[in-house]
py3Dmol code that shows the C-alpha trace and the ligand (Angstrom):
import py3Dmol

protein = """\
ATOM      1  CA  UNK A   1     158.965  93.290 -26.442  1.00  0.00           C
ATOM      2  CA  UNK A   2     159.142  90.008 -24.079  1.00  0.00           C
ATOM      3  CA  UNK A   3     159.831  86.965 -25.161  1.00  0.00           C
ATOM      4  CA  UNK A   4     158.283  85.165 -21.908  1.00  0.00           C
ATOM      5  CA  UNK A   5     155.651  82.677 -22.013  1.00  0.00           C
ATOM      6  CA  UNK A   6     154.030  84.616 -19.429  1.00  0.00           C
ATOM      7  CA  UNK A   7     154.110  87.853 -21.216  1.00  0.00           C
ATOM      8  CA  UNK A   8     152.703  85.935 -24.018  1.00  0.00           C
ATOM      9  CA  UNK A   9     149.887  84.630 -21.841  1.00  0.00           C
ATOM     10  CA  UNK A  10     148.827  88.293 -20.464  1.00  0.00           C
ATOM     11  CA  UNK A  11     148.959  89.945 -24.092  1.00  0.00           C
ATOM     12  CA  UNK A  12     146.444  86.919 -25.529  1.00  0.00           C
ATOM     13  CA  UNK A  13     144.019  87.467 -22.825  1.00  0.00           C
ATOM     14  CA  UNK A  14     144.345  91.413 -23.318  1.00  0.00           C
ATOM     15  CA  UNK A  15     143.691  90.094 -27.153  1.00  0.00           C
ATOM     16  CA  UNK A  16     140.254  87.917 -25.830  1.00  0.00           C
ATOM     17  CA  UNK A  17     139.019  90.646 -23.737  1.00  0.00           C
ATOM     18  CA  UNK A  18     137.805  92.574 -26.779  1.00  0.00           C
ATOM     19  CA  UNK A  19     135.818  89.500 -27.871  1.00  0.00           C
ATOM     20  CA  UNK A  20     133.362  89.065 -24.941  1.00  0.00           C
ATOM     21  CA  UNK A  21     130.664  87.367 -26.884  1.00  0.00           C
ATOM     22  CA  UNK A  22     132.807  84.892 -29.019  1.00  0.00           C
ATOM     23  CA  UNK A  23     136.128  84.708 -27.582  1.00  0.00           C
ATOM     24  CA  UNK A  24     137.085  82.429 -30.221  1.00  0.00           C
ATOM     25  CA  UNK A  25     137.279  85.309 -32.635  1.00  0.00           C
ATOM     26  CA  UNK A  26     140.371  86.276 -30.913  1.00  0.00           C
ATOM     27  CA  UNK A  27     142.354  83.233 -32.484  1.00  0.00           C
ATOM     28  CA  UNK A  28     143.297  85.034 -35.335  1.00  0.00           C
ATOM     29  CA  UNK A  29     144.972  87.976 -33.631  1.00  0.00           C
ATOM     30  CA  UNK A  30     146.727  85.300 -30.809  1.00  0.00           C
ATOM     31  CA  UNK A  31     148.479  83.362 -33.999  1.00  0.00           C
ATOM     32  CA  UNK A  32     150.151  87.153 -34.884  1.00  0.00           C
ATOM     33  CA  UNK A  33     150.581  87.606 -31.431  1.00  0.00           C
ATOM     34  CA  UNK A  34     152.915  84.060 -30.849  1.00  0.00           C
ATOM     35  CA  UNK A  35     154.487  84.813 -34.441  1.00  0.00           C
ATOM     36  CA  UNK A  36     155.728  88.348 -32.961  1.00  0.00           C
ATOM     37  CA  UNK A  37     157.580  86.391 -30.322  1.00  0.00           C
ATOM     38  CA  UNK A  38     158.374  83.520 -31.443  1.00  0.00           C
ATOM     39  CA  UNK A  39     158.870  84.185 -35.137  1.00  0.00           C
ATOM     40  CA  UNK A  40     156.383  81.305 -36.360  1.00  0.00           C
ATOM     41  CA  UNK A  41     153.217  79.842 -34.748  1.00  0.00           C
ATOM     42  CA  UNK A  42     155.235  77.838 -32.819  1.00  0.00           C
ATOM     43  CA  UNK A  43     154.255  74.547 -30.484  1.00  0.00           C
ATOM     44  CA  UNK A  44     154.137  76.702 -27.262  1.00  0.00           C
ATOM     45  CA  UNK A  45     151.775  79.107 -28.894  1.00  0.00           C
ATOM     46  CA  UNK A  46     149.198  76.713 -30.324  1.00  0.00           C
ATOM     47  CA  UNK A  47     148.985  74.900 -26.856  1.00  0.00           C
ATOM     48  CA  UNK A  48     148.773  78.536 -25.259  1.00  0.00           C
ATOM     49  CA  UNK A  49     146.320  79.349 -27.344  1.00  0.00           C
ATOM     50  CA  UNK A  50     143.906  76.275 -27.485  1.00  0.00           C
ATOM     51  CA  UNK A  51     144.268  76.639 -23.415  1.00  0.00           C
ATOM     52  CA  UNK A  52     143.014  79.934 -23.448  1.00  0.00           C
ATOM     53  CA  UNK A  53     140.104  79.237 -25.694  1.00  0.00           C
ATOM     54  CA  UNK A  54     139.278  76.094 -25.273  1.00  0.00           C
ATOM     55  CA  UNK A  55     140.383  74.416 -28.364  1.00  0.00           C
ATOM     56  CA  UNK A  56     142.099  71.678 -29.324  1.00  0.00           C
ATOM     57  CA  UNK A  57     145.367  71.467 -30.714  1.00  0.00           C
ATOM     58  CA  UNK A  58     144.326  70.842 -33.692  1.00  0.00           C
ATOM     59  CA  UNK A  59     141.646  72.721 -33.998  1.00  0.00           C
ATOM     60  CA  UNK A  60     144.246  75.912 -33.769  1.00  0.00           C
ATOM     61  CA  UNK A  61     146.344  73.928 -35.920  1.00  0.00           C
ATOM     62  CA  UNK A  62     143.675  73.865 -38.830  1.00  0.00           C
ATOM     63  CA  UNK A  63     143.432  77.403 -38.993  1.00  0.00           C
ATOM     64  CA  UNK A  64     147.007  78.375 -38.813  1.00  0.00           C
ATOM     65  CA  UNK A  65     147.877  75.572 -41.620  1.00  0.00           C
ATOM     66  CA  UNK A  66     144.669  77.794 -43.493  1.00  0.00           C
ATOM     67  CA  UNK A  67     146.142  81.199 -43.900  1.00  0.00           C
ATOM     68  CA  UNK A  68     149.338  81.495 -45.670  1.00  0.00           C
ATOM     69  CA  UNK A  69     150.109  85.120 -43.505  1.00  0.00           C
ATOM     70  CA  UNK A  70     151.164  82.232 -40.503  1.00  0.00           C
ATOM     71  CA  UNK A  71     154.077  80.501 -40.867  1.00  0.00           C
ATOM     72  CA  UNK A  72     154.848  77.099 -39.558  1.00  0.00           C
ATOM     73  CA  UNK A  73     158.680  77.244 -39.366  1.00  0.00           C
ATOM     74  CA  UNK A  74     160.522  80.184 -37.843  1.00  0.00           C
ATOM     75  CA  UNK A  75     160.228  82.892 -40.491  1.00  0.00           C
ATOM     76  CA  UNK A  76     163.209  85.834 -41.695  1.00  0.00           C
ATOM     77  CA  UNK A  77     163.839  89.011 -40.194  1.00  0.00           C
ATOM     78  CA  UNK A  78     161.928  89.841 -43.148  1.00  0.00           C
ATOM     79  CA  UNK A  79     159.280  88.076 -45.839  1.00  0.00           C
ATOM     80  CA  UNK A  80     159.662  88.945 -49.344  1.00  0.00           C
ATOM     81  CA  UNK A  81     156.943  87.952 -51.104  1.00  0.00           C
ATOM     82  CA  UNK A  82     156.713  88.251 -54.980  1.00  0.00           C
ATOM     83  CA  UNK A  83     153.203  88.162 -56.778  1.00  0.00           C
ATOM     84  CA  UNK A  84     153.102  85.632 -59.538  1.00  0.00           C
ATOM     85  CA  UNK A  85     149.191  85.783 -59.812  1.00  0.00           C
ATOM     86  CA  UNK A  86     148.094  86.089 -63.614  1.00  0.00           C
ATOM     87  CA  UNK A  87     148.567  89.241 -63.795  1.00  0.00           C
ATOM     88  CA  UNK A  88     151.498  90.171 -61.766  1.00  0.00           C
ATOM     89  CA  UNK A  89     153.205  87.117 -63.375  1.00  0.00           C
ATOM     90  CA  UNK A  90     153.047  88.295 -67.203  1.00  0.00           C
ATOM     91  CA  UNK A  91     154.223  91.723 -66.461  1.00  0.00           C
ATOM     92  CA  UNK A  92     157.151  90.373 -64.787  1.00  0.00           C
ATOM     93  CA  UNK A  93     156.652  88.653 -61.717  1.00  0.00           C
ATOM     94  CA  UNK A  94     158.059  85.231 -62.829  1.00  0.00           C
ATOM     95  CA  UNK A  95     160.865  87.006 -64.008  1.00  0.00           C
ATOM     96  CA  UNK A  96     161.358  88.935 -60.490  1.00  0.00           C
ATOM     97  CA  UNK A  97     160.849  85.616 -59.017  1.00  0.00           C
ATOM     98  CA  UNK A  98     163.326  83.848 -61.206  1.00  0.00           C
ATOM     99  CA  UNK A  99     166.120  86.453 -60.341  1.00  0.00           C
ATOM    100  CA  UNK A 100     165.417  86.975 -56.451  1.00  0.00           C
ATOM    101  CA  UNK A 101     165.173  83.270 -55.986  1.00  0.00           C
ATOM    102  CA  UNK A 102     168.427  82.780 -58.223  1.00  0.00           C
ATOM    103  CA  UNK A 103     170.161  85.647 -56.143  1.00  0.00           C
ATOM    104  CA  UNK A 104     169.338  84.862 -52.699  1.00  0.00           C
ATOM    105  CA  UNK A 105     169.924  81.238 -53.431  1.00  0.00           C
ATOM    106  CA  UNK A 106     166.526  80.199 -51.783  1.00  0.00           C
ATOM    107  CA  UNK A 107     163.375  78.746 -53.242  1.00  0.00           C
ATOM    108  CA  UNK A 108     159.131  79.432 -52.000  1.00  0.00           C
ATOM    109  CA  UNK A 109     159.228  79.534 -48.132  1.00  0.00           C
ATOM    110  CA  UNK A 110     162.801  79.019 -47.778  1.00  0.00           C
ATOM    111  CA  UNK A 111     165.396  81.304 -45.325  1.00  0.00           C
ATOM    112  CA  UNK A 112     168.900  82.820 -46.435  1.00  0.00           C
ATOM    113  CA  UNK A 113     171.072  81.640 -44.555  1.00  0.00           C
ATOM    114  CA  UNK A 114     172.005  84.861 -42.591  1.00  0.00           C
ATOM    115  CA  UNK A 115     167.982  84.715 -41.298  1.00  0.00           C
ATOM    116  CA  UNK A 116     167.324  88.196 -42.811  1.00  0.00           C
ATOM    117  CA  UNK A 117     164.898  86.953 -45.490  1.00  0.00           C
ATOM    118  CA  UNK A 118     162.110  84.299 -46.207  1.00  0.00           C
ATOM    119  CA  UNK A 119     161.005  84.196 -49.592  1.00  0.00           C
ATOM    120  CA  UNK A 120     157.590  83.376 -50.980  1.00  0.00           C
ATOM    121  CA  UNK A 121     155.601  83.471 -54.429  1.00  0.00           C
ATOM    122  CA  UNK A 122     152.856  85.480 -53.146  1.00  0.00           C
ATOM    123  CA  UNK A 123     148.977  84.999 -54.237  1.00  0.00           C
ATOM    124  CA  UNK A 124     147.462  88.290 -55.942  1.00  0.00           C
ATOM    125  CA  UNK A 125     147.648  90.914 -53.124  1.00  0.00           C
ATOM    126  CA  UNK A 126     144.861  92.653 -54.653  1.00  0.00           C
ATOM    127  CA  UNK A 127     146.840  95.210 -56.146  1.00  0.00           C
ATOM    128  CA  UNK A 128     147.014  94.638 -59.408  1.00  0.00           C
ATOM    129  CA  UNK A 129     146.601  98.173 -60.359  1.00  0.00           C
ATOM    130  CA  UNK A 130     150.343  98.399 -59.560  1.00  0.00           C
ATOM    131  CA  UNK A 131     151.939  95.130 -61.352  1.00  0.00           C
ATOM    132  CA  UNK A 132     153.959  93.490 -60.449  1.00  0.00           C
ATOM    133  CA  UNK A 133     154.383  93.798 -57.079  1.00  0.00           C
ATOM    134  CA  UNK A 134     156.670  92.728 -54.148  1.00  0.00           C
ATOM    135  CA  UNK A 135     155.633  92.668 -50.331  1.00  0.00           C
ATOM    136  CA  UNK A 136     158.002  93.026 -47.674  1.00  0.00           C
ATOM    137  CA  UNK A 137     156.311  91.800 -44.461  1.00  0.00           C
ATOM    138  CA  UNK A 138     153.019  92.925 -45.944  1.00  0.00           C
ATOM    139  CA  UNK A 139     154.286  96.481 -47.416  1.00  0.00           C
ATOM    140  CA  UNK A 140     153.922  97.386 -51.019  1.00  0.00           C
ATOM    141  CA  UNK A 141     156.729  97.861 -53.460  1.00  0.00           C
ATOM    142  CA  UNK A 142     154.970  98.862 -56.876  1.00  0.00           C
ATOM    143  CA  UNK A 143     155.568  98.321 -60.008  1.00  0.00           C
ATOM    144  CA  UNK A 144     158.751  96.698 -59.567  1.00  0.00           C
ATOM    145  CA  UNK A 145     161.519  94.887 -61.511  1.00  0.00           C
ATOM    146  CA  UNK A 146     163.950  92.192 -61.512  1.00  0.00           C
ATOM    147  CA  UNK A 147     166.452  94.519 -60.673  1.00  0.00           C
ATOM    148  CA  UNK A 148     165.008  96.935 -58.438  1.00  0.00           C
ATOM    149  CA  UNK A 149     164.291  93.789 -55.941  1.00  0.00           C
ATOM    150  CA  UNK A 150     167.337  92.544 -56.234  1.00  0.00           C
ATOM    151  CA  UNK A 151     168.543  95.785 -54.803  1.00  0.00           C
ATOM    152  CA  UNK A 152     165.593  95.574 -52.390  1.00  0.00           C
ATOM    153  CA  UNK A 153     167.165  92.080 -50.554  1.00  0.00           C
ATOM    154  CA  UNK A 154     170.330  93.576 -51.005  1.00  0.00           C
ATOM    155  CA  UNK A 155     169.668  96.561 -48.575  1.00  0.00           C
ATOM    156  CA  UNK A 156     167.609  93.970 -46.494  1.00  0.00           C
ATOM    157  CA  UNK A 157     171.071  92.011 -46.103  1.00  0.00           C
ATOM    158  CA  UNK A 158     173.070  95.522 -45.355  1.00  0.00           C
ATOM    159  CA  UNK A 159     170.535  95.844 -42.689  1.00  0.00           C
ATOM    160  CA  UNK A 160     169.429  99.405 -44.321  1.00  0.00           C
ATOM    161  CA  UNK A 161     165.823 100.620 -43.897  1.00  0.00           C
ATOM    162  CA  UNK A 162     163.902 100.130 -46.411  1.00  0.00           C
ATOM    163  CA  UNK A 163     160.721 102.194 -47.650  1.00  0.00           C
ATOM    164  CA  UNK A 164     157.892 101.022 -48.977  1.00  0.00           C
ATOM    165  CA  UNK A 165     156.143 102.264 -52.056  1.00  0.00           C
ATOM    166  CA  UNK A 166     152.613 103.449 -49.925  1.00  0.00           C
ATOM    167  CA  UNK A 167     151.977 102.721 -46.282  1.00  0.00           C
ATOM    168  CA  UNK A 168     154.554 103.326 -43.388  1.00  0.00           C
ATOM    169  CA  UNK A 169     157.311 105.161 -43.732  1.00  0.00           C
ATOM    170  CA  UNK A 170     159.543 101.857 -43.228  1.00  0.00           C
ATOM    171  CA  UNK A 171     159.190  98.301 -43.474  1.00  0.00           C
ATOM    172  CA  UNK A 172     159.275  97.346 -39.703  1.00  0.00           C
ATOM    173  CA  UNK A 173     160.157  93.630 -38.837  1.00  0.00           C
ATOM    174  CA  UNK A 174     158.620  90.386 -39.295  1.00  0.00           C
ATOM    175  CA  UNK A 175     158.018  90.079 -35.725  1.00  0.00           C
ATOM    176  CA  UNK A 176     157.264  94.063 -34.815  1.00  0.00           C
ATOM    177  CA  UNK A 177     154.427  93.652 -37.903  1.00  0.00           C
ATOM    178  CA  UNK A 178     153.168  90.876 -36.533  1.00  0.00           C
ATOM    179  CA  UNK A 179     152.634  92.145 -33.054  1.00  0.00           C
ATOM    180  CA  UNK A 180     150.597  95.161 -35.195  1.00  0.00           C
ATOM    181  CA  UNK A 181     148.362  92.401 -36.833  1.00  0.00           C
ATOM    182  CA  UNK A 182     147.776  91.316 -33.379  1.00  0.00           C
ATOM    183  CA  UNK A 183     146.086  94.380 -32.791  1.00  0.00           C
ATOM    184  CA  UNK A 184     148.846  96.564 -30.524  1.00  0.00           C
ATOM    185  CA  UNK A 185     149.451  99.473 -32.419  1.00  0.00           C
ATOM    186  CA  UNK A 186     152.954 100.998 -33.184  1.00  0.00           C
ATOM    187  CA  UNK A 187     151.766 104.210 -34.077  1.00  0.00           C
ATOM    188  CA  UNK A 188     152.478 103.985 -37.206  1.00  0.00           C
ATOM    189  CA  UNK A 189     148.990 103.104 -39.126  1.00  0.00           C
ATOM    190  CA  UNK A 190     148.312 106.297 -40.140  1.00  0.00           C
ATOM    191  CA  UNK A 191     151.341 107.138 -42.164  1.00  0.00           C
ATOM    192  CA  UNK A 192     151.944 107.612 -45.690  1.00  0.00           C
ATOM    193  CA  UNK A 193     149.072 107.048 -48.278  1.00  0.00           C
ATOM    194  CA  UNK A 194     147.367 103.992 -49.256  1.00  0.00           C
ATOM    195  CA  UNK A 195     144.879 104.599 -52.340  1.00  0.00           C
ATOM    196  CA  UNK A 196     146.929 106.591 -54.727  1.00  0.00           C
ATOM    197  CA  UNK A 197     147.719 107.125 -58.590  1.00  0.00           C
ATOM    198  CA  UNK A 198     145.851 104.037 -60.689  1.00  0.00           C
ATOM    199  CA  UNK A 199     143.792 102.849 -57.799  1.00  0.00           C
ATOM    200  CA  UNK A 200     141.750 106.203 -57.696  1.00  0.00           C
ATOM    201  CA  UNK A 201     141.922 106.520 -61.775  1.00  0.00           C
ATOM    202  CA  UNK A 202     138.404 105.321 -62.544  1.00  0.00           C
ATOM    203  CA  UNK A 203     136.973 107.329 -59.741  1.00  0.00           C
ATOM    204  CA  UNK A 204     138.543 110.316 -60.981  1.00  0.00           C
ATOM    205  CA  UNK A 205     136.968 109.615 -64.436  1.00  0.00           C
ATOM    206  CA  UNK A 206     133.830 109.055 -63.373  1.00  0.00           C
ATOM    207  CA  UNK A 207     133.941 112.046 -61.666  1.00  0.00           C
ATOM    208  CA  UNK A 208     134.832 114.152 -64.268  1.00  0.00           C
ATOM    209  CA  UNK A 209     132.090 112.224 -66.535  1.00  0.00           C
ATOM    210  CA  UNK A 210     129.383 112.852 -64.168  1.00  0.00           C
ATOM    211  CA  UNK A 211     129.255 109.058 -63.560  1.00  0.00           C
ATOM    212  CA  UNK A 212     127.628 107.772 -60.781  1.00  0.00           C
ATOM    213  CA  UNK A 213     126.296 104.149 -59.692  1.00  0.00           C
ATOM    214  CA  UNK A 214     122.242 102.901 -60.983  1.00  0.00           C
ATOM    215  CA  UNK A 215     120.089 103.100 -58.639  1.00  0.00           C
ATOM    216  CA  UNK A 216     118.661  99.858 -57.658  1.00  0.00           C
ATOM    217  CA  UNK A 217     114.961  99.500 -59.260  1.00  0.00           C
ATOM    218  CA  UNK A 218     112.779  98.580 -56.348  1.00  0.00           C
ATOM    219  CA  UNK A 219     111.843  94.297 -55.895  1.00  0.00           C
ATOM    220  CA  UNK A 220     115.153  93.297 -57.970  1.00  0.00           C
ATOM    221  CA  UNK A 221     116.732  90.796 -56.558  1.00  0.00           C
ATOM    222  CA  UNK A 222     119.998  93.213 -55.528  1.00  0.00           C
ATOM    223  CA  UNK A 223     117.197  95.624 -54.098  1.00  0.00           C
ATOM    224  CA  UNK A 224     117.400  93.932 -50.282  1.00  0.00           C
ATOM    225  CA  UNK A 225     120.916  94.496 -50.465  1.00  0.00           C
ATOM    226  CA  UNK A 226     120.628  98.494 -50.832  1.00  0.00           C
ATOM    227  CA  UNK A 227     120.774 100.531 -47.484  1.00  0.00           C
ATOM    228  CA  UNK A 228     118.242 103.782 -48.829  1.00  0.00           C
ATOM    229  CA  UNK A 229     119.930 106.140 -46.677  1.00  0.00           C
ATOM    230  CA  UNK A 230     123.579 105.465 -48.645  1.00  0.00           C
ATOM    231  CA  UNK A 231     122.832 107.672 -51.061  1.00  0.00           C
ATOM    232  CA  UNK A 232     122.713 106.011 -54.225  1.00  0.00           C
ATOM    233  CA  UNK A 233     121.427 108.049 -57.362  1.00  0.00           C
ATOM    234  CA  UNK A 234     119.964 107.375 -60.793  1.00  0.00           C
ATOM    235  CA  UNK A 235     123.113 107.640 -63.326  1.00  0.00           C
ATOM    236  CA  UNK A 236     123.177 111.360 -64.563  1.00  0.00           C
ATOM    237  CA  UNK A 237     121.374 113.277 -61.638  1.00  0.00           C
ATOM    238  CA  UNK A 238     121.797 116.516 -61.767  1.00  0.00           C
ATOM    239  CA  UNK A 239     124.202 117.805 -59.131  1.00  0.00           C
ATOM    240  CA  UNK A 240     126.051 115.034 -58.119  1.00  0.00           C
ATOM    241  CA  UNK A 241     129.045 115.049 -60.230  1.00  0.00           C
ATOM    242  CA  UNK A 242     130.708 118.374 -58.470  1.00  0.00           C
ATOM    243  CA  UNK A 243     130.171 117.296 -55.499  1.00  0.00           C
ATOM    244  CA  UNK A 244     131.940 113.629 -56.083  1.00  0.00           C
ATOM    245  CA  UNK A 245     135.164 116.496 -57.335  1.00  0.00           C
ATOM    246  CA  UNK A 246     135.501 117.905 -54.780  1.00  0.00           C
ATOM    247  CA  UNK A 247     135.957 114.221 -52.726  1.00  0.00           C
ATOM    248  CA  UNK A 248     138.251 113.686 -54.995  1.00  0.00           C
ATOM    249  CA  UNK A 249     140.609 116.617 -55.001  1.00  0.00           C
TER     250      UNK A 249
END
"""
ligand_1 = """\
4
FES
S 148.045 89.658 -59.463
Fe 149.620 90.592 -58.270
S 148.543 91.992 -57.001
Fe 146.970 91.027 -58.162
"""
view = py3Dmol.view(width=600, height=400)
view.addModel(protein, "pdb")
view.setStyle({"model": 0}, {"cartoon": {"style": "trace"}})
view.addModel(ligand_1, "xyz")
view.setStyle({"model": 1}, {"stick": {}})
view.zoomTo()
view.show()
C-alpha cells in the first residue's frame, strides 16, 4: 500500500468513478481511503478530497467531525472499542471499560504509548444479542469480560493475531480495514459467519411455531410500504412454516 499523495489522488478518483451521478457520494469512502494511509483524516486528505469534489474544507470537515468511525488524530495500530450502551454497560461493559482503561493506562480516544492501541467507549454496535461486546477495528468479540479483554490488548501488544468472535478470520489493521471500508476489497469479506447463535434465535422459533409476519390489510397506512410480490402471508397459512425450516437449517 502507498503512502504517496499521488497514489492517494488516483485511488479517490477510482473511488468517484463509481458515483457518476452524485460524485459527492464518494466522500464517505475517500475519508476511509486517507485514514488507510495516513492513519486519521488528516489535513492533506480533507484538502485532497474537497479538490476532487468540489467542496470546501469545511464542508469535508463537517462530515468527518459527524461519524465517530473517522478519527481526527492519528489513530493505533488497532481501535478497541468497548460498548457501554445500556445494555452492554449493565452486563459488564463499564466494568470491561474500567479494567482496559485502568490496564492500558489510557482513557476514551486516547493511544498507548507503544501506538498499538486507541481506545474508545463505543455506542451500541447493534449487537446486543451478544453483550457486552468489544470491537477491534470494527470486528466482534462477544460476550466478553473484564478479563478476557485484558488478554485481548495484551496479545495486541505481543503483536499476536488476534481472532474475532464472527467475521474474518483475523482482525486486520486499522489502516488495512480502512482501505476495505473504502471499498478495495482484501478478499476477505466472505469469511467466517456473521448471523449466528442468539441473532437467528427468534427466527428459529418462529419457525418451529409456524410464525410468520401479518399481512398488511389493504388502505392502512403501512399498506404503501408493502412490495406484493415479497411474499408476505396472513399469520398461520398453511404451508409456510416448513418451508421457512428448511431456510433455516
Ligand atoms: S448496547 Fe452494546 S451492542 Fe447494543
Amino acid at each position: 500500500m502507498s503512502d504517496t499523495l499521488e497514489t492517494m489522488r488516483a485511488d479517490a478518483e477510482a473511488i468517484i468513478a463509481r458515483y457518476p451521478d452524485f460524485p459527492r457520494s464518494a466522500l464517505g469512502p475517500i475519508l476511509h481511503l486517507v485514514q488507510s494511509v495516513d492513519g486519521y483524516v488528516s489535513p492533506r486528505g480533507i484538502a485532497l478530497a474537497a479538490e476532487l469534489l468540489n467542496l470546501t474544507r469545511s464542508e469535508v470537515s463537517a462530515v468527518a467531525t459527524f461519524y465517530s468511525q473517522y478519527r481526527r488524530h492519528p489513530n493505533g495500530e488497532y481501535n478497541v472499542g468497548v460498548c457501554v450502551n445500556p445494555l452492554c454497560g449493565v452486563m459488564g461493559g463499564e466494568m470491561i471499560w474500567d479494567a482496559v482503561s485502568e490496564h492500558l493506562g489510557v482513557g476514551h480516544d486516547e493511544t498507548t504509548e507503544d501506538g498499538k492501541i486507541t481506545l474508545e467507549r463505543l455506542e451500541c454496535n447493534a449487537a446486543c444479542d451478544f453483550a457486552p461486546v468489544v470491537m477491534v477495528n470494527w470486528e466482534f468479540f462477544d460476550n466478553q469480560t473484564p478479563a478476557s479483554t485484558i488478554q485481548l490488548v495484551e496479545d495486541i501488544q505481543a503483536g499476536k493475531d488476534i481472532h474475532p468472535t464472527r467475521g474474518p478470520d483475523k482482525v486486520h489493521s486499522f489502516k488495512e480495514t480502512s482501505r476495505v471500508l473504502a471499498g478495495f476489497e482484501d478478499g476477505h469479506v466472505d469469511e467466517g459467519p456473521s448471523a449466528v447463535g442468539p441473532t437467528l434465535l427468534g427466527k428459529r422459533i418462529a419457525a418451529e411455531q409456524g410464525w410468520t409476519a401479518p399481512q398488511a390489510v389493504a388502505g392502512s397506512p403501512s399498506d404503501t410500504d408493502v412490495d406484493e410480490t415479497a411474499g408476505t402471508e396472513p399469520v398461520g397459512k398453511p404451508g409456510s412454516s416448513a418451508e421457512r425450516k428448511e431456510e433455516t437449517k
